[in-house]
C-alpha atoms as one frame of an Amber mdcrd trajectory, in Angstrom:
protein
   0.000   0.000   0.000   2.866   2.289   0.568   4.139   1.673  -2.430   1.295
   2.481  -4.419   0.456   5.877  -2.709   4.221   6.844  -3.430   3.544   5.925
  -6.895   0.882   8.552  -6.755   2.434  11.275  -5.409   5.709  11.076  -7.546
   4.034   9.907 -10.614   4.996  12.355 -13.239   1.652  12.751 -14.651   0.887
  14.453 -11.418   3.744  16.154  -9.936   6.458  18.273 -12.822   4.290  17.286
 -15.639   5.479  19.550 -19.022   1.830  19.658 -19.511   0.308  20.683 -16.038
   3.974  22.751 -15.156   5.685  24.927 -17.115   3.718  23.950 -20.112   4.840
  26.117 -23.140   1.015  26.228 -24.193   0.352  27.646 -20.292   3.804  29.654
 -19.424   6.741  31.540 -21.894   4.063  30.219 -24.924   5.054  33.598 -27.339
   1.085  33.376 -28.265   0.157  34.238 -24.765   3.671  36.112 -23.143   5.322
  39.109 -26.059   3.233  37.390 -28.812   3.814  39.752 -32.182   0.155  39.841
 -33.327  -0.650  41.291 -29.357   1.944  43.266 -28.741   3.966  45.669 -31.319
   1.632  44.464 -33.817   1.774  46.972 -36.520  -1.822  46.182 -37.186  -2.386
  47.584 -33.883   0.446  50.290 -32.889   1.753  52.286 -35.184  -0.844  51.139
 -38.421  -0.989  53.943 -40.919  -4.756  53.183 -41.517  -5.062  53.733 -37.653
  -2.594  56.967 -37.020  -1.422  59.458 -39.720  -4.070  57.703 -42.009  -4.812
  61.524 -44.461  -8.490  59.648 -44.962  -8.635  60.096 -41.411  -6.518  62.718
 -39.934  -5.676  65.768 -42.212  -7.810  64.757 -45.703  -7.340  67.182 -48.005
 -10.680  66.599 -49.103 -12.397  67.477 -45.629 -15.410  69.627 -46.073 -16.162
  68.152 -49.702 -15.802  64.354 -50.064 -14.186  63.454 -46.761 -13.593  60.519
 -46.083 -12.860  60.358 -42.596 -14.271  62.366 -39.307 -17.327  62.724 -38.327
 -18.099  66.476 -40.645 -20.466  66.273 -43.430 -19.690  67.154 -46.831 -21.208
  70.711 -47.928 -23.788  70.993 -50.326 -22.493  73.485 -53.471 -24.550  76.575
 -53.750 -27.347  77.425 -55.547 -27.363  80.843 -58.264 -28.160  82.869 -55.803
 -25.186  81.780 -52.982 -23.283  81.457 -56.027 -23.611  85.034 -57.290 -22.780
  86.539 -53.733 -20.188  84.424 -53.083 -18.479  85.557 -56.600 -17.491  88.845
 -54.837 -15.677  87.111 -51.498 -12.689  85.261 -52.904 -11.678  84.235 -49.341
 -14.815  81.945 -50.321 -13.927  80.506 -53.603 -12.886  77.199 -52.414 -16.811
  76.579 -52.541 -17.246  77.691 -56.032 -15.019  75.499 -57.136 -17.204  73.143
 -56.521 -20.049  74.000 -58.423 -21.399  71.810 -61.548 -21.072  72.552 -64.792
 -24.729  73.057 -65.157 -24.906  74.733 -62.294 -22.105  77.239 -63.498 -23.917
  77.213 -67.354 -26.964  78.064 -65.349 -25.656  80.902 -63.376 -23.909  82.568
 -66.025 -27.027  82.932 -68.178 -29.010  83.660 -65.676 -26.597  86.720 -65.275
 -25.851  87.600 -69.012 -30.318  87.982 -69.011 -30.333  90.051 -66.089 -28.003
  92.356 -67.533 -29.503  92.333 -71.379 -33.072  92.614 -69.481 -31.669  95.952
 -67.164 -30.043  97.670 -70.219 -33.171  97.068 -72.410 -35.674  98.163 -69.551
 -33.128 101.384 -69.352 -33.802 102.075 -73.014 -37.571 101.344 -73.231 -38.040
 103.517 -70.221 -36.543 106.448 -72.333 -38.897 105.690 -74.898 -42.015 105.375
 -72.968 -41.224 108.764 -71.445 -41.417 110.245 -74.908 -45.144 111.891 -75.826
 -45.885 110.437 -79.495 -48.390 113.036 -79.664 -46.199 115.655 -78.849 -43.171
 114.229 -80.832 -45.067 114.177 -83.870 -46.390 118.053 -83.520 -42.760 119.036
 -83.123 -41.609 117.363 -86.540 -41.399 119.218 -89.903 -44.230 118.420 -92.281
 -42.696 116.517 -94.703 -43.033 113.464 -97.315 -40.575 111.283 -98.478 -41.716
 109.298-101.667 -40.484 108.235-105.032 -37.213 108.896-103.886 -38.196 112.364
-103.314 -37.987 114.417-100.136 -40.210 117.242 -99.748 -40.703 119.564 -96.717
 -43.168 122.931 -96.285 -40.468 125.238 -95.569 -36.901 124.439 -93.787 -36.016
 122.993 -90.845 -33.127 123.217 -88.670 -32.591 122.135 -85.354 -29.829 123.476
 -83.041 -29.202 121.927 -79.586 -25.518 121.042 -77.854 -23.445 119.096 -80.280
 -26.349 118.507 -82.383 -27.040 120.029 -85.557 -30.172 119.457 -88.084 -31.169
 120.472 -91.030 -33.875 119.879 -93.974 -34.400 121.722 -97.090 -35.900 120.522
-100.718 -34.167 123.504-102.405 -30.558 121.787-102.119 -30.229 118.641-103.770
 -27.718 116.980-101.331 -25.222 117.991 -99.084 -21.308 116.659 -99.560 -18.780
 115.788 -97.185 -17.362 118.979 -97.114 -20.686 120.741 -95.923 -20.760 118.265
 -93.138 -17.545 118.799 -92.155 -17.770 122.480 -91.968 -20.652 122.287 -89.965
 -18.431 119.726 -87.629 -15.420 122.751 -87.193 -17.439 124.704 -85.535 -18.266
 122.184 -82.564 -20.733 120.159 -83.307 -20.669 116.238 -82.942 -23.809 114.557
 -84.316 -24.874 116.631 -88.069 -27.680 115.493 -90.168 -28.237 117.525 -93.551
 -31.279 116.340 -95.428 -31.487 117.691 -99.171 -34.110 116.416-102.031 -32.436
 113.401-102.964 -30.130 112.478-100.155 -29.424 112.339 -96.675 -25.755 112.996
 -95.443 -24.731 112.449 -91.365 -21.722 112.502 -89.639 -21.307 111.515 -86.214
 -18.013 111.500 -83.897 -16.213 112.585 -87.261 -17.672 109.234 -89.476 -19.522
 110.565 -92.330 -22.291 108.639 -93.926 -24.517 109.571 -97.288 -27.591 107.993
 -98.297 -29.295 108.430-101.800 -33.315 108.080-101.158 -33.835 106.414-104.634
 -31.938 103.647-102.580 -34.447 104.017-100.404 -37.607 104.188-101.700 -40.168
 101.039 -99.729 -42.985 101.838-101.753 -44.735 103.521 -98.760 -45.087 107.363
 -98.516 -42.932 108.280 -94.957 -44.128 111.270 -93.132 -44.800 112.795 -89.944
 -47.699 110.576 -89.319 -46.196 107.613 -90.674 -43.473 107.922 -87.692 -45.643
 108.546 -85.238 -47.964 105.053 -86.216 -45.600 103.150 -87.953 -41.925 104.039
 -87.018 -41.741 104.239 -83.706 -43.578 100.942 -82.991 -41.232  99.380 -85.570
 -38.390 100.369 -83.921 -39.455  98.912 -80.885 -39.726  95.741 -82.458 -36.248
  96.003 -84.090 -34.285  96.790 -80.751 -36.183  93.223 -79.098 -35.091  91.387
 -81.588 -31.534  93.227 -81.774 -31.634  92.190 -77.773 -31.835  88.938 -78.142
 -28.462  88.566 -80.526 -26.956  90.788 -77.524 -28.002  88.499 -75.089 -26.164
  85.614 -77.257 -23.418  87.827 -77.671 -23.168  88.756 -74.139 -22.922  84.939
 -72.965 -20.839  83.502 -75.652 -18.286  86.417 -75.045 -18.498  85.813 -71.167
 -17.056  82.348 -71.364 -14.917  83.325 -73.933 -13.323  86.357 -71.770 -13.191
  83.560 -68.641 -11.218  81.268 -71.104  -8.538  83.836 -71.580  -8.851  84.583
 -67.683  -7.953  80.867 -67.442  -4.725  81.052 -68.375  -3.495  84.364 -66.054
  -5.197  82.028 -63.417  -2.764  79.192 -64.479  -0.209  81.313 -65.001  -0.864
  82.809 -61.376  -1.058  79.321 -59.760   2.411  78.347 -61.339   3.878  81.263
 -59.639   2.311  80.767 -56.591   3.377  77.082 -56.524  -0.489  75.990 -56.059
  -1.134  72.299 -57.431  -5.098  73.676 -58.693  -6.914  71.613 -61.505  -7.958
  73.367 -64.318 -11.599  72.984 -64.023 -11.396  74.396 -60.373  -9.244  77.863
 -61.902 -11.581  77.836 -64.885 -14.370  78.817 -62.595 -12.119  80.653 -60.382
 -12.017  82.467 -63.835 -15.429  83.066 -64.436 -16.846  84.205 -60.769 -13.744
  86.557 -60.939 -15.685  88.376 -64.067 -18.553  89.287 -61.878 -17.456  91.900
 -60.324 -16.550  94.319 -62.982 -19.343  92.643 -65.074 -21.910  93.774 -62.396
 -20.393  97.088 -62.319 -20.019  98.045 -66.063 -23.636  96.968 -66.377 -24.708
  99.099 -63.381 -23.220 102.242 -65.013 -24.762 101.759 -68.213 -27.957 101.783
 -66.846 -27.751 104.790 -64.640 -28.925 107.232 -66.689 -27.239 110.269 -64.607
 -24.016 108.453 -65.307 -22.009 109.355 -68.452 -18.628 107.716 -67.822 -17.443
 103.964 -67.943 -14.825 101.817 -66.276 -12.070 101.343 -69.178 -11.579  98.457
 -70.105  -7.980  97.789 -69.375  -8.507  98.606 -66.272 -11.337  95.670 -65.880
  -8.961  93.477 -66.951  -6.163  94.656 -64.342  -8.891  94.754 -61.478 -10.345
  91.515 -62.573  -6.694  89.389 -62.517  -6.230  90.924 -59.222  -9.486  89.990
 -57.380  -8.654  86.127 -59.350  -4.916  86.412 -58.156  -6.169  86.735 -54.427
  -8.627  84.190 -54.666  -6.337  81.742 -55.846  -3.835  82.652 -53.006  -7.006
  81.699 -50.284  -7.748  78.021 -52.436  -5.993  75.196 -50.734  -3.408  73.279
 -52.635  -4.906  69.935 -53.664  -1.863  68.115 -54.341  -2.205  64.359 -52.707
  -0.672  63.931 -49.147   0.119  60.223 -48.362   1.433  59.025 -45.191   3.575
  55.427 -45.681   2.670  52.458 -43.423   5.083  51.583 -41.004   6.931  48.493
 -42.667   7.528  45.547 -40.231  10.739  44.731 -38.511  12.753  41.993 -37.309
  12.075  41.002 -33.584  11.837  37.496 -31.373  10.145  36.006 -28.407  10.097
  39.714 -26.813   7.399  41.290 -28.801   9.321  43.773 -31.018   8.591  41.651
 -34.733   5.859  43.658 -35.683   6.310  47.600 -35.175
């Protein structure tokens, strides 16, 4: 019996065995003591996609299309942010942004609110003039058959404007016109019986009325009735080709814009894309656009911005909203590559 229960106590199964003591599954096993994959694991410390990650810490691309944090991309602004936004440039990192329909839409919208302003400006003037009244001022005269007659002469003599009508003269020449023009006068208009000779700003013009003959008898009544209302008609439909003119010429102007902006990028260093300084180009236009249309309009102003100096204002303003646009070259940070290490941890870092 003795025997037996020593057999017990010293059997090695019991007492110092590898798998009950000091079991490398149980103690100094490098899964469970300085394992690699749970300490210094690079998937863990020190992981690029965990620390330094630019999708996650520093995207260039925060605000619009980030990819990381917890901010929510911005929506781009509609025609109306769009068009007070064109005169911050500290704020042009948002227009950049903006669709190409979007940026189609605003710019027409623009180009009609300035053709619509300039023509309301003009019919305005005309609705302020007294047909009535007009037509009891004029000269009684015909025009037919390539004829001009008048009751007795007319001459009108006002500022820099001189008139005058007679059926005893034939026509009037160049050098009757520019007579008249020595002696101060800007805008001349000589009617004889079988021609009509202007000069305006020193360009001289002469019309023959056989050339001109419609078929119709033209007198004072006829441009009171017929004239006026045609001309009305005329200056819509010229409106519309200025409205075509106006927008085509916009982009056109923001094309050569485009390349002082790339120009001005290049100095500055600035990795831009193009289509972000070809609107940079366009919103820069506003500003002078808004205010050469605004002094047209004005009728108590009689001066304009020149147009150099548009230009030189309008590279400016684009100059200094490039400098505010962040630089959208691609930042990458490089995961930390593994190491060597052992049965202390350090093979992954």
């Amino acid at each position: 019996m003795d025997n037996q229960f020593n057999n017990q106590q010293n059997n090695g199964y019991q007492q110092g065995n590898p798998y009950q003591q000091g079991n490398g599954y149980q103690q100094g096993n490098p899964y469970q003591q300085n394992n690699g994959y749970q300490q210094g694991n690079f998937y863990q410390q020190g992981n690029g996609y965990q620390q330094g990650n630019p999708y996650q810490q520093g995207n260039m691309c925060n605000g619009y299309g980030n990819y990381g944090g917890n901010a929510e991309p911005q929506k781009a602004p509609n025609i109306f942010q769009q068009f007070a936004l064109a005169f911050v440039p500290t704020k042009y990192d948002r227009l950049t942004k903006v669709k190409t329909g979007s940026l189609i839409g605003f710019v027409t919208v623009l180009v009609l609110a300035a053709t619509l302003l300039s023509f309301i400006s003009v019919m305005m003037v005309f609705a302020s003039v007294d047909m009535e009244e007009l037509g009891e001022e004029l000269p009684n005269f015909a025009l037919s058959n390539g004829k001009f007659n008048i009751e007795e002469d007319f001459l009108y003599d006002e500022g820099n404007v001189f008139v005058y009508m007679t059926e005893d003269i034939d026509s009037f020449s160049y050098e009757d016109t520019a007579g008249i023009a020595d002696e101060g006068y800007s805008d001349i208009i000589l009617v004889g019986r079988d021609g009509l000779s202007v000069m305006q700003d020193g360009q001289y013009e002469q019309f023959d009325f056989s050339d001109l003959d419609f078929g119709v008898v033209i007198d004072r009544d006829w441009i009171v009735s017929t004239l006026m209302p045609l001309i009305v008609f005329v200056m819509i439909i010229g409106y519309i080709f200025v409205f075509v003119g106006l927008g085509l010429g916009y982009f056109m102007f923001a094309a050569v814009y485009l390349l002082f902006a790339m120009l001005i990028a290049a100095i500055m260093k600035k990795h831009i894309e193009t289509g972000a300084l070809f609107r940079v180009a366009v919103y820069s236009k506003v500003l002078m656009f808004v205010v050469a249309t605004v002094l047209d309009v004005l009728p108590f102003v009689s001066f304009s911005v020149p147009f150099l100096l548009r230009v030189a204002i309008t590279i400016g303003f684009m100059a200094f909203a490039i400098a505010k646009l962040q630089d959208y070259r691609p930042i990458f940070t490089a995961p930390v590559m593994p190491g060597q290490g052992g049965q202390n941890g350090q093979g992954w870092q």
